[in-house]
N, C-alpha and C positions, 0 to 999 in steps of 0.2 A: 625619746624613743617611744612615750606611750603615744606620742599624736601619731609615729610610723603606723603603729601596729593597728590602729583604728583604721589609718588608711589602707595598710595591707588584707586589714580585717574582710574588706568590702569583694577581693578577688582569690584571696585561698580558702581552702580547704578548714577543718573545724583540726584534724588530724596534723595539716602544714603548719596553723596559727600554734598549735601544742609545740611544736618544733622552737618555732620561731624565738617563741616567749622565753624559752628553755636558754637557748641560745643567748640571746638578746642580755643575760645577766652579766655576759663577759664583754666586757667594752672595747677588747680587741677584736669581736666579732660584731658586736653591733653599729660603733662607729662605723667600720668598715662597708659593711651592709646600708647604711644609710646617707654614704659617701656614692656605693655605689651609683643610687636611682638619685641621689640630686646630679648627678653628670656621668649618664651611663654611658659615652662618646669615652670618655677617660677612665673608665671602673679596672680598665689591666692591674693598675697596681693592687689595688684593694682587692681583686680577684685573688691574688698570688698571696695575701697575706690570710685569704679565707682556705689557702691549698689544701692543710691537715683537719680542714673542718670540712669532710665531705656532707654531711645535712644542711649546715650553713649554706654551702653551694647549691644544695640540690634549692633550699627554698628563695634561694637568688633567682633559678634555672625560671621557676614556677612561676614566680610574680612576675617576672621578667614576660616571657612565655604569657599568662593571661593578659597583663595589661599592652602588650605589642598590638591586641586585635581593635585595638580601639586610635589607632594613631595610621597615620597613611603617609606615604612618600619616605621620607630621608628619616625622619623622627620614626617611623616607625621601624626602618630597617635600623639603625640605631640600637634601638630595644631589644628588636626580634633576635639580632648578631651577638648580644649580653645571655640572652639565654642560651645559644648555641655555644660561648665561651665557657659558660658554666656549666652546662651537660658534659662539654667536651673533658673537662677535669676531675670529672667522675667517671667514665663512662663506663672503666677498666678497672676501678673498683669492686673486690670480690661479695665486699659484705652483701647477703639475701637481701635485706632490705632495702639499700641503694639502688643494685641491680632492679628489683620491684620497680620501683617509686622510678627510677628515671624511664625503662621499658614502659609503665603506665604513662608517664608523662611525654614520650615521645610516642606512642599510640595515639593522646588523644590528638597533642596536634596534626600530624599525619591525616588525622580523619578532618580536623577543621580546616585545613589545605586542601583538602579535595571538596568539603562544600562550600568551599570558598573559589576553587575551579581557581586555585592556585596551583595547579599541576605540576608545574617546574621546584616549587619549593619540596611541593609534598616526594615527587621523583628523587630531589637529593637527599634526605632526609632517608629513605630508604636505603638509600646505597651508600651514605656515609653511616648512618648504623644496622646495616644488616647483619650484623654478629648478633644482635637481639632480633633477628627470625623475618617479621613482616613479609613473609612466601604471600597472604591474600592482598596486601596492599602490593606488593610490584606486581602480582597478573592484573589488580587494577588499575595499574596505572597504563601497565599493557594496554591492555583495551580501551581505555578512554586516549591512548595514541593512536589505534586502530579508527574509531569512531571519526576521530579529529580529523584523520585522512581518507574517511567515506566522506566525510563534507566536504573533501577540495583545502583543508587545511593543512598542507604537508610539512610546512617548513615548521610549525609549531609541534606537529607532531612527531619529528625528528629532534627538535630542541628540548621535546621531554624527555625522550628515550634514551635522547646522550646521556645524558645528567643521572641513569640507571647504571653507567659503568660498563664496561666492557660481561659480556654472557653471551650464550653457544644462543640461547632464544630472542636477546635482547639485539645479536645480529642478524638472524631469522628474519627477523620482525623489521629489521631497518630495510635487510634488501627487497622484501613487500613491498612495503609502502613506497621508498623509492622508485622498485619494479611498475607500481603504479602512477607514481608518480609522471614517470616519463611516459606511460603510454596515456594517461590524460593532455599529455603537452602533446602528445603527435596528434592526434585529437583534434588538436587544437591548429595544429600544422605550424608550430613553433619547435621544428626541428633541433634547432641547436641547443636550445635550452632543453629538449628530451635528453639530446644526447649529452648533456652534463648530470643529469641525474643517475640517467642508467651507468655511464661511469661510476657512478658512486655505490647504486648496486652490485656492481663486481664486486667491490672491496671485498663486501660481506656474505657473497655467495657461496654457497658450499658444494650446493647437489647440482647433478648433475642434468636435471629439467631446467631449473632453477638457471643455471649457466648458460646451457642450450638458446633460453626464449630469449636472455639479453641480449646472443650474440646475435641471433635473429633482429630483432628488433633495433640492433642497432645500424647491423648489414642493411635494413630496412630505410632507417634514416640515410646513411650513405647516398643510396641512390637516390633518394628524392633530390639531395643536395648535388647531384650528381658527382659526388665522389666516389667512384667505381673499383679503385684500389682499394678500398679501403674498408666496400660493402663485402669484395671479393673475397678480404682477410678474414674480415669478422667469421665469417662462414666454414673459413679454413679451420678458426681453434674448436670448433666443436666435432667432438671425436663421437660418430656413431658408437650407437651401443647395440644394435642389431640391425639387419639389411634393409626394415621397410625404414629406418630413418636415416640407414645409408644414400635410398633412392633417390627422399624425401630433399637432403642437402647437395645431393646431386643435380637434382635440376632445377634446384633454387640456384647453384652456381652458374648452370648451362644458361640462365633468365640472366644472371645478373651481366655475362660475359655478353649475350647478345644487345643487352640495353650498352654497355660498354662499347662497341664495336659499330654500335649506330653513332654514338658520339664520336670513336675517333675517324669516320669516314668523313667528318670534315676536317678532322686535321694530320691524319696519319694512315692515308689508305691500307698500307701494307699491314700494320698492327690492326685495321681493323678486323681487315681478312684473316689476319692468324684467331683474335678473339672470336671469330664464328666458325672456324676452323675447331679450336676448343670447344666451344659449344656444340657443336656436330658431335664430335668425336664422345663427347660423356651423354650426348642424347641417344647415339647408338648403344652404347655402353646399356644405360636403363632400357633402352626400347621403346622411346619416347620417338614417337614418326612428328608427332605436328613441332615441337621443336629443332628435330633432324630439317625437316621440309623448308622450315625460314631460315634457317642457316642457308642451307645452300642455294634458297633464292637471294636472300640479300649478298651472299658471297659475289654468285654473278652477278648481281647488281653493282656492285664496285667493279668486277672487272672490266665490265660492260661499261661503265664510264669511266674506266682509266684509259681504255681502248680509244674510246672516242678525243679524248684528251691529248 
C-alpha cells in the first residue's frame, strides 16, 4: 500500500492524501482501492464493496478524474468512466462534506473540459449533475454552441446542446441555429438539405416569428424545387397576427400560385387558368394592380393558345 500512496501522492490533494491514509488502514478498503487502478476496465466489483465508504469513493472519483488527463483513446476513457462510476455512488449523499468535495470536484473538471474544448463531455456533466447548480457553466456551453455555428460548425454545435437535456432555452437555442443552419444551405442552393434542417427547427419552435420565417423559408425552398403544392401549404399554416402581415402572405401566395400556373400550362391548361384565376382574385382582394395585370395576361395567354390548338 505504501508504494500506492507515493504514487497517488504525486496527483491528490495534501487534504485527499489525509483521507486516503486514514482509510488505507482497513484492508477491506485498501485492497479494494488498489484492485481498483491495477484493472480499472473491471473496478464494478470493488466499487460495490467500497459502497458504505463514501470518502473511499470520493478519493477513487479524484485520482481517477486527475490521472484520466494524461492517457488518450480507449485507456483514457476507461479511467475517465471509473471516476464517473464513483461520483455517481455518492452524488446523493447528504453528508456537507461529500456534497463539497464531489460539487468541488465536478467544478474543476467541467472547467478542464472546456480548456480542453471538450465541449460534449463538459455539456453532459452538467446536465447529468445539475442538482449541484452549474447555471454559469450551461450559458457557457450555450455560447460556445452559438460561436461553433457563427463558424459554419452546425452539426457539432447541435451535438453539444443535445447532451444539455431537454430546456425551454436549450430549445430556443436549437431552433436558431438550425434556423440558421438551413438559410446558410439555401445560400448555398443546396435546397434539400435546407429543407431537412428547417424541419428540424419546427420541432423546437414556439413563437410565433420564429414559426412564421420557417414556414416562409421553407414555402421558399418549394418553389425553387418546383414543388408548388407544397410552397402553397407552407404559407397556409402561418396564421396572420394583424392585416399588414395579412397582406404580406397574401401576395406571397398570389406569387407562388402564378409561378404554379406557369408550370402547369405545359401540362394542365385548365388548372393553370384556374391557378391565375386565384392569383387574380387575392391580387384584387389586396389591391395589388401589377399582380392582378399578369394574371390576366398570362390567363389570355393560355386561352389564346388553346384557341389555336
Amino acid at each position: 500500500m505504501e508504494e500506492f500512496l507515493k504514487d497517488a501522492e504525486v496527483f491528490l490533494d495534501y487534504s485527499d492524501m489525509k483521507i486516503l491514509r486514514a482509510v488505507s488502514r482497513d484492508e477491506t478498503v485498501s485492497i479494494p482501492i488498489i484492485k481498483i487502478f491495477e484493472n480499472p476496465k473491471n473496478a464494478g466489483k470493488y466499487l460495490v464493496i467500497l459502497k458504505e465508504r463514501p470518502k473511499a469513493l470520493f478519493v477513487v472519483a479524484k485520482l481517477a478524474n486527475r490521472i484520466s488527463k494524461y492517457f488518450k483513446g480507449a485507456e483514457g476513457k476507461i479511467i475517465y468512466d471509473l471516476f464517473l462510476k464513483a461520483v455517481r455512488m455518492i452524488k446523493d449523499y447528504e453528508d456537507p462534506w461529500i456534497k463539497n468535495a464531489v460539487f468541488l470536484l465536478l467544478k474543476e473538471t467541467i472547467e478542464r473540459k472546456l480548456e480542453e474544448s471538450n465541449f460534449e463531455e463538459a455539456a453532459s456533466l452538467v446536465s447529468e449533475f445539475q442538482n449541484y447548480g452549474f447555471k454559469n457553466y450551461f450559458k457557457k456551453i450555450l455560447l460556445v454552441s452559438s460561436e461553433l455555428a457563427e463558424k459554419g460548425d452546425f452539426e457539432r454545435a447541435i451535438s453539444i446542446i443535445n447532451r444539455l437535456g431537454p430546456s425551454a432555452m436549450v430549445n430556443e437555442l436549437k431552433t436558431q441555429i438550425y434556423l440558421e443552419w438551413g438559410r446558410r444551405l439555401m445560400d448555398l442552393k443546396d435546397y434539400s438539405s435546407a429543407e431537412t434542417q428547417l424541419k428540424e427547427a419546427l420541432k423546437f419552435a414556439t413563437s410565433h416569428d420564429t414559426l412564421s420565417e420557417i414556414h416562409l423559408l421553407l414555402s421558399e425552398i418549394y418553389k425553387k424545387l418546383g414543388r408548388f403544392r407544397q410552397a402553397y401549404d407552407q404559407i397556409l399554416k402561418i396564421e396572420p397576427e394583424n392585416p399588414v402581415e395579412e397582406i404580406r402572405l397574401l401576395r406571397e401566395t398570389a406569387k407562388i400560385l402564378m409561378e404554379w400556373g406557369k408550370k402547369l400550362e405545359r401540362e394542365d391548361k385548365d388548372e393553370a387558368l384556374e391557378k391565375y384565376n386565384q392569383a387574380y382574385q387575392i391580387a384584387l382582394r389586396i389591391g395589388d394592380i401589377s399582380i392582378s395585370k399578369k394574371a390576366v395576361e398570362k390567363a389570355k395567354k393560355v386561352v389564346s393558345g388553346s384557341e389555336k390548338n
